[in-house]
Wavefront OBJ file of the C-alpha trace (Angstrom):
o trace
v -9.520 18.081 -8.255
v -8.684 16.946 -11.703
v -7.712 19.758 -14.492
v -10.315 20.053 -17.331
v -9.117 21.907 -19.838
v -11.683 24.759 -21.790
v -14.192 23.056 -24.638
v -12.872 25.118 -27.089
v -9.299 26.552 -26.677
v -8.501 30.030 -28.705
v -6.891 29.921 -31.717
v -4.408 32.229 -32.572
v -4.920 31.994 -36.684
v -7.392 35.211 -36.142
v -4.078 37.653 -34.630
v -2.280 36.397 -37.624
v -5.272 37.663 -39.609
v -5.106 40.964 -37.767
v -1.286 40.962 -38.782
v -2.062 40.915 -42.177
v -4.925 43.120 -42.475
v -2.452 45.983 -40.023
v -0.398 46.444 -43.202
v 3.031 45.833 -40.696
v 3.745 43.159 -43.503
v 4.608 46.507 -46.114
v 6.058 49.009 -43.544
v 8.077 47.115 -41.085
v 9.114 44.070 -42.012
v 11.305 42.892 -39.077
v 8.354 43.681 -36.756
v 5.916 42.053 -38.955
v 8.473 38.968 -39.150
v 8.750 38.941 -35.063
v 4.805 39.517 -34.259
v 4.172 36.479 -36.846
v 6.960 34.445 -35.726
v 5.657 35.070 -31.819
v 1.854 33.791 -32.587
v 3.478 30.711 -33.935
v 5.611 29.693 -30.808
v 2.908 30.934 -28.307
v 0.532 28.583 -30.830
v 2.597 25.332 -30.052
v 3.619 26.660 -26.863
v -0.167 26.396 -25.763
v -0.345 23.236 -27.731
v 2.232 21.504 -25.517
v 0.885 22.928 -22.125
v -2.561 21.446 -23.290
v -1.232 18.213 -23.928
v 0.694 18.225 -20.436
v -2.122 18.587 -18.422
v -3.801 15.873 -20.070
v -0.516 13.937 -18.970
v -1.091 15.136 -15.562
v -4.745 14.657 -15.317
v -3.949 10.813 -16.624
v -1.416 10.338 -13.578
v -4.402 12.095 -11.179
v -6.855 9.523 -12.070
v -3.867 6.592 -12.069
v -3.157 7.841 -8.387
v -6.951 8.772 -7.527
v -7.643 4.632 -8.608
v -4.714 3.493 -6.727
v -6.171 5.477 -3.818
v -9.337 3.954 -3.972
v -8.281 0.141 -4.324
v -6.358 1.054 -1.067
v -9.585 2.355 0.914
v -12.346 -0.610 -0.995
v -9.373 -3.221 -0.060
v -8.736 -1.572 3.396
v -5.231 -2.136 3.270
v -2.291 0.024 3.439
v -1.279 2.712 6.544
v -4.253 3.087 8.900
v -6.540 0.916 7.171
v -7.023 -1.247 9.681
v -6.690 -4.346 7.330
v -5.172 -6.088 4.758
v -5.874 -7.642 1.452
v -8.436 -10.481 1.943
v -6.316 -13.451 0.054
v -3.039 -12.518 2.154
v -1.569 -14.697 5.174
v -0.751 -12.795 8.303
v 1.824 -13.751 11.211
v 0.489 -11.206 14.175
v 1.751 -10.673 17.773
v -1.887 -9.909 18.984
v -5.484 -11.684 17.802
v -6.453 -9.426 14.933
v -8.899 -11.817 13.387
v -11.668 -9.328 13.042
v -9.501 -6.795 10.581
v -7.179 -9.957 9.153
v -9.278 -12.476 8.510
v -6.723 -14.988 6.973
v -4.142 -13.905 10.338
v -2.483 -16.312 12.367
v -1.117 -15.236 16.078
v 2.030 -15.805 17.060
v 2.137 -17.710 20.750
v 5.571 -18.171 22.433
v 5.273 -21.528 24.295
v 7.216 -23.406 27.350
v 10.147 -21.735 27.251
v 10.060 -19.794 25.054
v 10.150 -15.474 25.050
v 10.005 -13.125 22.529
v 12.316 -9.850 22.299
v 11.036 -6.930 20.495
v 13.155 -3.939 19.160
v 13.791 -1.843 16.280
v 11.352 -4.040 13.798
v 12.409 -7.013 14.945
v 11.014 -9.767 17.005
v 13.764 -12.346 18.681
v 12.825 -15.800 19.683
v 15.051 -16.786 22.861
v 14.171 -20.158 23.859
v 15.839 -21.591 27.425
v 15.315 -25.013 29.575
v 18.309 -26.518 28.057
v 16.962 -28.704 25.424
v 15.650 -32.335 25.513
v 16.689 -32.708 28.932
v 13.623 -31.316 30.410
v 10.244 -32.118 28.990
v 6.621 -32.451 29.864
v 4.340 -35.202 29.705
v 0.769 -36.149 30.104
v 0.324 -37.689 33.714
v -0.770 -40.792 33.587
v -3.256 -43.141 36.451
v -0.055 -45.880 35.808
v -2.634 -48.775 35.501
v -1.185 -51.933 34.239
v -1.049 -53.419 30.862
v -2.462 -49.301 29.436
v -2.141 -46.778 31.710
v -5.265 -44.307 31.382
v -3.985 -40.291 31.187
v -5.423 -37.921 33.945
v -7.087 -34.865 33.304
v -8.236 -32.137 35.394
v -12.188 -33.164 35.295
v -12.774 -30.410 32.389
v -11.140 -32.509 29.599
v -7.554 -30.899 30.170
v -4.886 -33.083 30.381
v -3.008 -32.362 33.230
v 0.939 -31.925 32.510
v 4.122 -33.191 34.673
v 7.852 -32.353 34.423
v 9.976 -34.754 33.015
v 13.551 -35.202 32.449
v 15.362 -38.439 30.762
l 1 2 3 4 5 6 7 8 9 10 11 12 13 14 15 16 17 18 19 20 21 22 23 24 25 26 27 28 29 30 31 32 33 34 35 36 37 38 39 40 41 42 43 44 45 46 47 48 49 50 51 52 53 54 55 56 57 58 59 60 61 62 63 64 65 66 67 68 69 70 71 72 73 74 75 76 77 78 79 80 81 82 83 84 85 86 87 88 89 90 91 92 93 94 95 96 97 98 99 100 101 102 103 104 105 106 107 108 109 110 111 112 113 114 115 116 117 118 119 120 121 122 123 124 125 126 127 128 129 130 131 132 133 134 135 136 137 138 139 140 141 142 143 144 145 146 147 148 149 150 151 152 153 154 155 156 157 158 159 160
């Protein structure tokens, strides 16, 4: 809840009047001189508290705005989301809260590693010596590829 401060804040120039009128001023001056001098510190005194809260209540609303650009943007910890312009590399299919998210597929040979933060790519089959191609019906001049009946190529094992 932010701090709002009283309409009207007391003024102190009314105890100095009461000072005056208490006749201290004639028969104790070093009292007089220490009762005046107090109303005059706790004056600015009150004067700087004011002003810090209005500090303060200027970082709450800085912090309350930050807060809500983080819950309209749905980004940040536990918002399910991120910022609608950003790019995202994810291990699982998170279209629906990243729109603009790619995942991240390892392929033939290829495994990931995950630990402390930190994904490894370890990749094994020894290179170019092992490959796959598209099989093909070997018809002369162009052969013709096969595919499974559904449109899908079908794959061999191939090594140079």
């Amino acid at each position: 809840m932010v701090f709002v401060p009283p309409k009207r804040l007391p003024t102190l120039q009314d105890l100095k009047q009461t000072l005056a009128n208490s006749k201290t001023q004639t028969s104790d001056k070093s009292l007089y001189q220490t009762i005046f001098q107090l109303i005059d510190r706790i004056s600015v005194s009150r004067d700087i508290i004011v002003g810090d809260t209005t500090i303060v209540d200027n970082s709450l609303n800085d912090i309350n705005t930050i807060i809500n650009n983080i819950i309209t943007n749905n980004i940040g910890p536990g918002g399910g989301g991120g910022s609608s312009t950003a790019s995202f590399l994810t291990a699982n299919n998170e279209l629906a809260t990243l729109p603009n998210s790619l995942r991240l597929v390892a392929g033939l040979n290829i495994t990931f590693v995950d630990g402390g933060g930190i994904r490894t790519i370890n990749a094994t089959g020894g290179g170019i010596s092992s490959d796959y191609v598209v099989m093909s019906d070997g018809a002369a001049p162009i052969p013709e590829p096969v595919d499974d009946g559904f449109g899908d190529f079908i794959y061999v094992s191939y090594t140079p």
